[in-house]
TIDO-599417 format. One record per atom (N, C-alpha, C, O, CB): residue in three letters; x, y, z. Coordinates in steps of 0.2 Angstrom, whole numbers, plus 5000, padded with zeros to 4 digits. Glycine has a CB too. Example, Ala and Ser with C-alpha at 12.3 -4.5 7.8 and 13.67 -1.06 7.14 Angstrom:
ALA506649725039
ALA506249785039
ALA506649845039
ALA507149835042
ALA505749785045
SER506449895035
SER506849955036
SER506450005039
SER506750065040
SER507049975029
This chain:
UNK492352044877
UNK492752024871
UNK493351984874
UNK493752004879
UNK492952094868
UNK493451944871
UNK494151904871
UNK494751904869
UNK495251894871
UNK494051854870
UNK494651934863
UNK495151964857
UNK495052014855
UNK494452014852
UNK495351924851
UNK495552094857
UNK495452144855
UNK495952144850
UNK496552144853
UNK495352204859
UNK495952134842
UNK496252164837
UNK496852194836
UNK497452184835
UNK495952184834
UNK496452264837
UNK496852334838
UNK497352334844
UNK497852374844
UNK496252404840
UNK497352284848
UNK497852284855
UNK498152244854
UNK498752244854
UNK497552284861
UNK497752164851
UNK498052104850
UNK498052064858
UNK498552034858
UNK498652114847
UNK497652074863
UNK497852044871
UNK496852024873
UNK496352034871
UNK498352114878
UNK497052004877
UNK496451954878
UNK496151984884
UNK496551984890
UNK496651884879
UNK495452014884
UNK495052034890
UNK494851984891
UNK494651954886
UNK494652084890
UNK494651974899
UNK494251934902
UNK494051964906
UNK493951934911
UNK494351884905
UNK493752024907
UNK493352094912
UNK492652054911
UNK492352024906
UNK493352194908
UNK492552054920
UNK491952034920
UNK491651954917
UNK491051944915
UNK491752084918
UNK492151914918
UNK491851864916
UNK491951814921
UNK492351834925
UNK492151854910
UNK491851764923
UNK492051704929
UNK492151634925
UNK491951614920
UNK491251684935
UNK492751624929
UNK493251564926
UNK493451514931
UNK493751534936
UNK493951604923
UNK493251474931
UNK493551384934
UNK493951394932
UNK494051434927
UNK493251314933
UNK494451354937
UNK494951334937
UNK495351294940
UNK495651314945
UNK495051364937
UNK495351204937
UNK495251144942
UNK496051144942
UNK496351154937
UNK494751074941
UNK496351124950
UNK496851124950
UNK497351174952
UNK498051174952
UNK496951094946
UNK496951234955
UNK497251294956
UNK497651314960
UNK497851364961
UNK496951334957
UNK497751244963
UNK498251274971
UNK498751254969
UNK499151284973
UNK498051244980
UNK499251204963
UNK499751214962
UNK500051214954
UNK499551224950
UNK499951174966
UNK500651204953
UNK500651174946
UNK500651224942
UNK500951274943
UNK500251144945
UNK500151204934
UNK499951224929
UNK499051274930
UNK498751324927
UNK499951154924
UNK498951224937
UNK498451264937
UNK498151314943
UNK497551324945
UNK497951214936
UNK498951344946
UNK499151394950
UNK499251464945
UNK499051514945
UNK499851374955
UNK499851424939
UNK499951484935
UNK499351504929
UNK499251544925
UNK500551474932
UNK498851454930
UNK498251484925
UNK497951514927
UNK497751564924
UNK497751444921
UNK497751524935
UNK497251534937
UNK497651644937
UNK497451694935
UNK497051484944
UNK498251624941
UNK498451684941
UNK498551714934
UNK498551774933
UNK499051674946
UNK498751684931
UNK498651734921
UNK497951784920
UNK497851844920
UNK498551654911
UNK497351704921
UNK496651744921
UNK496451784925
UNK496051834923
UNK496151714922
UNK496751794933
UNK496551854936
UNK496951904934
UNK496651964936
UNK496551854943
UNK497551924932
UNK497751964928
UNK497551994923
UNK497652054921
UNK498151954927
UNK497151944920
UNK496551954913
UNK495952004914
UNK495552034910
UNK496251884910
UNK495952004921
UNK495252044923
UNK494751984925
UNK494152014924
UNK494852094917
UNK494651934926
UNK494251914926
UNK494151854933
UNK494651814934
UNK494151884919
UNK493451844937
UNK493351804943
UNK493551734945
UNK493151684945
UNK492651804943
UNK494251734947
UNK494451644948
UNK494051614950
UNK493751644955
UNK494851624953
UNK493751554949
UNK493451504953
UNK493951444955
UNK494251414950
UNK492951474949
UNK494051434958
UNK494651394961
UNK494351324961
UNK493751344963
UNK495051414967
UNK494351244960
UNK494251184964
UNK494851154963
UNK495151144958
UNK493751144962
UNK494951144969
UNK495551084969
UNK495251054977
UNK494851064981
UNK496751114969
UNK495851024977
UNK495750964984
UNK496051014992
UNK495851024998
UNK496550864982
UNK496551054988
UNK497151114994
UNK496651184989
UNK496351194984
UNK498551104990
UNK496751224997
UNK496551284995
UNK497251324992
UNK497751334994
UNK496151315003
UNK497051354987
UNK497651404982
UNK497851464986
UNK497451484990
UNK497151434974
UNK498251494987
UNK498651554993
UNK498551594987
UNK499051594982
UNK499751544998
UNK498051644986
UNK498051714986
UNK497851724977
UNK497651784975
UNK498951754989
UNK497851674973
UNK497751654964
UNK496851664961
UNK496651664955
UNK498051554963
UNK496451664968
UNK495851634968
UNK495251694971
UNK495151694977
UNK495951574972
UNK494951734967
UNK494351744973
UNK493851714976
UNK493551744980
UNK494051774972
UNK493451624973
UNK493151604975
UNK493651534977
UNK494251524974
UNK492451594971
UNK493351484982
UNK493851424981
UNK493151354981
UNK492551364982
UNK494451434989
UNK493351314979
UNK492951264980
UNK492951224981
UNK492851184976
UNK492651264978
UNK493051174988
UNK493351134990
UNK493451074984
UNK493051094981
UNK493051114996
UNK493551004981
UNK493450944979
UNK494050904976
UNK494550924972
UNK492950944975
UNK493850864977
UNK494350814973
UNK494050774967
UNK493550724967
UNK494850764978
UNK494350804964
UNK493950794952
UNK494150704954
UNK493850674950
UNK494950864941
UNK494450664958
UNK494550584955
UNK493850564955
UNK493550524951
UNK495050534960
UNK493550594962
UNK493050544969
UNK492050604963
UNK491950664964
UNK493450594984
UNK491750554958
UNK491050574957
UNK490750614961
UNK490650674960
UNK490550514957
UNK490550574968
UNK490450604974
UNK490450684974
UNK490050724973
UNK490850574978
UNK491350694975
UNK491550744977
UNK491450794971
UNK491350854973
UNK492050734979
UNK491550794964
UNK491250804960
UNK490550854959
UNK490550914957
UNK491150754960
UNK490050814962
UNK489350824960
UNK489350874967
UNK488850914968
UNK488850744958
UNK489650864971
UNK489550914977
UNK489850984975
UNK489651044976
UNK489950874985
UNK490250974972
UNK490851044971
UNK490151064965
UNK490051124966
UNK491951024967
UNK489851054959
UNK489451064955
UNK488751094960
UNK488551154961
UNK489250974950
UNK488651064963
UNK487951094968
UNK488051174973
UNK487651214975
UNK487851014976
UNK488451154974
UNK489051204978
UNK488851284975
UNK489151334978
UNK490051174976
């Protein structure tokens, strides 16, 4: 469930979540909200993320290439 009503806050228990750009920024603090939500970081960025992240996955989103490798991954 994503929206419980009766509480009004947002479960993510057990669910797995990307999250490109995790190691700084906007997408350091998203990543760390959703693991507070209960739910499995996937991290890709180019820099590995310190501590926001339970999987990480190396790539850089500019380069197809790198891309379709982080996708296979």
């Amino acid at each position: 469930m994503i929206f419980n009503e009766k509480e009004g806050v947002m479960s993510l228990d057990n669910k797995k979540v990307i999250v490109t750009g995790a190691a700084s920024g906007i997408g350091a603090e998203t990543a760390k909200t959703i693991k507070l939500l209960g739910s499995t970081v996937i991290a890709v960025d180019r820099n590995e993320p310190a501590g926001n992240a339970d999987e990480y996955i190396k790539a850089d989103l500019s380069d197809p290439v790198s891309i379709a490798a982080a996708v296979d991954s």
